[in-house]
Steps between C-alpha positions, in 0.01 A plus 500: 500500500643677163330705302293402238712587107199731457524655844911610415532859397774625305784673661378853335155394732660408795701798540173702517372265718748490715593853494872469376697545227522192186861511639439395856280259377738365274753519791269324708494195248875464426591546855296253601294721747158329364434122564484310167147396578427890419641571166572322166711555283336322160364728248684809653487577889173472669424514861208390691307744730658389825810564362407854435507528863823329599658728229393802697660352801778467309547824407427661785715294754796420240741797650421430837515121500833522262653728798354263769687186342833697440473606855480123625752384253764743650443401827494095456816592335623701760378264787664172288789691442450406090 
């Protein structure tokens, strides 16, 4: 379910909340790492509670994830011959 308009927090609040930077957040948001469902973008950025969480993911799983995908890339490409 999405959050309620006066559930959002601003990205300023959901940095705190979820322990990060207003950059990774904003990251988060333009690289589509949260679901739409969990952010809006009327009236400034706001993000609902659960998205506070999927942000922290996010951030802490973005290097790892980003190597994991290159890693499979280079192989299918290796293994196709592409």
């Amino acid at each position: 379910m999405p959050p309620m308009p006066g559930d959002m927090l601003t990205v300023q609040e959901a940095a705190v909340v979820s322990g990060v930077d207003v950059r990774a957040v904003n990251d988060a948001i333009d690289r589509d790492g949260i679901p739409a469902g969990l952010f809006a973008m009327d009236e400034g950025r706001r993000i609902g509670p659960e998205g506070c969480v999927v942000v922290s993911f996010y951030n802490s799983t973005q290097a790892a994830l980003t190597g994991a995908r290159l890693t499979f890339e280079k192989s299918f490409r290796r293994d196709r011959h592409v």
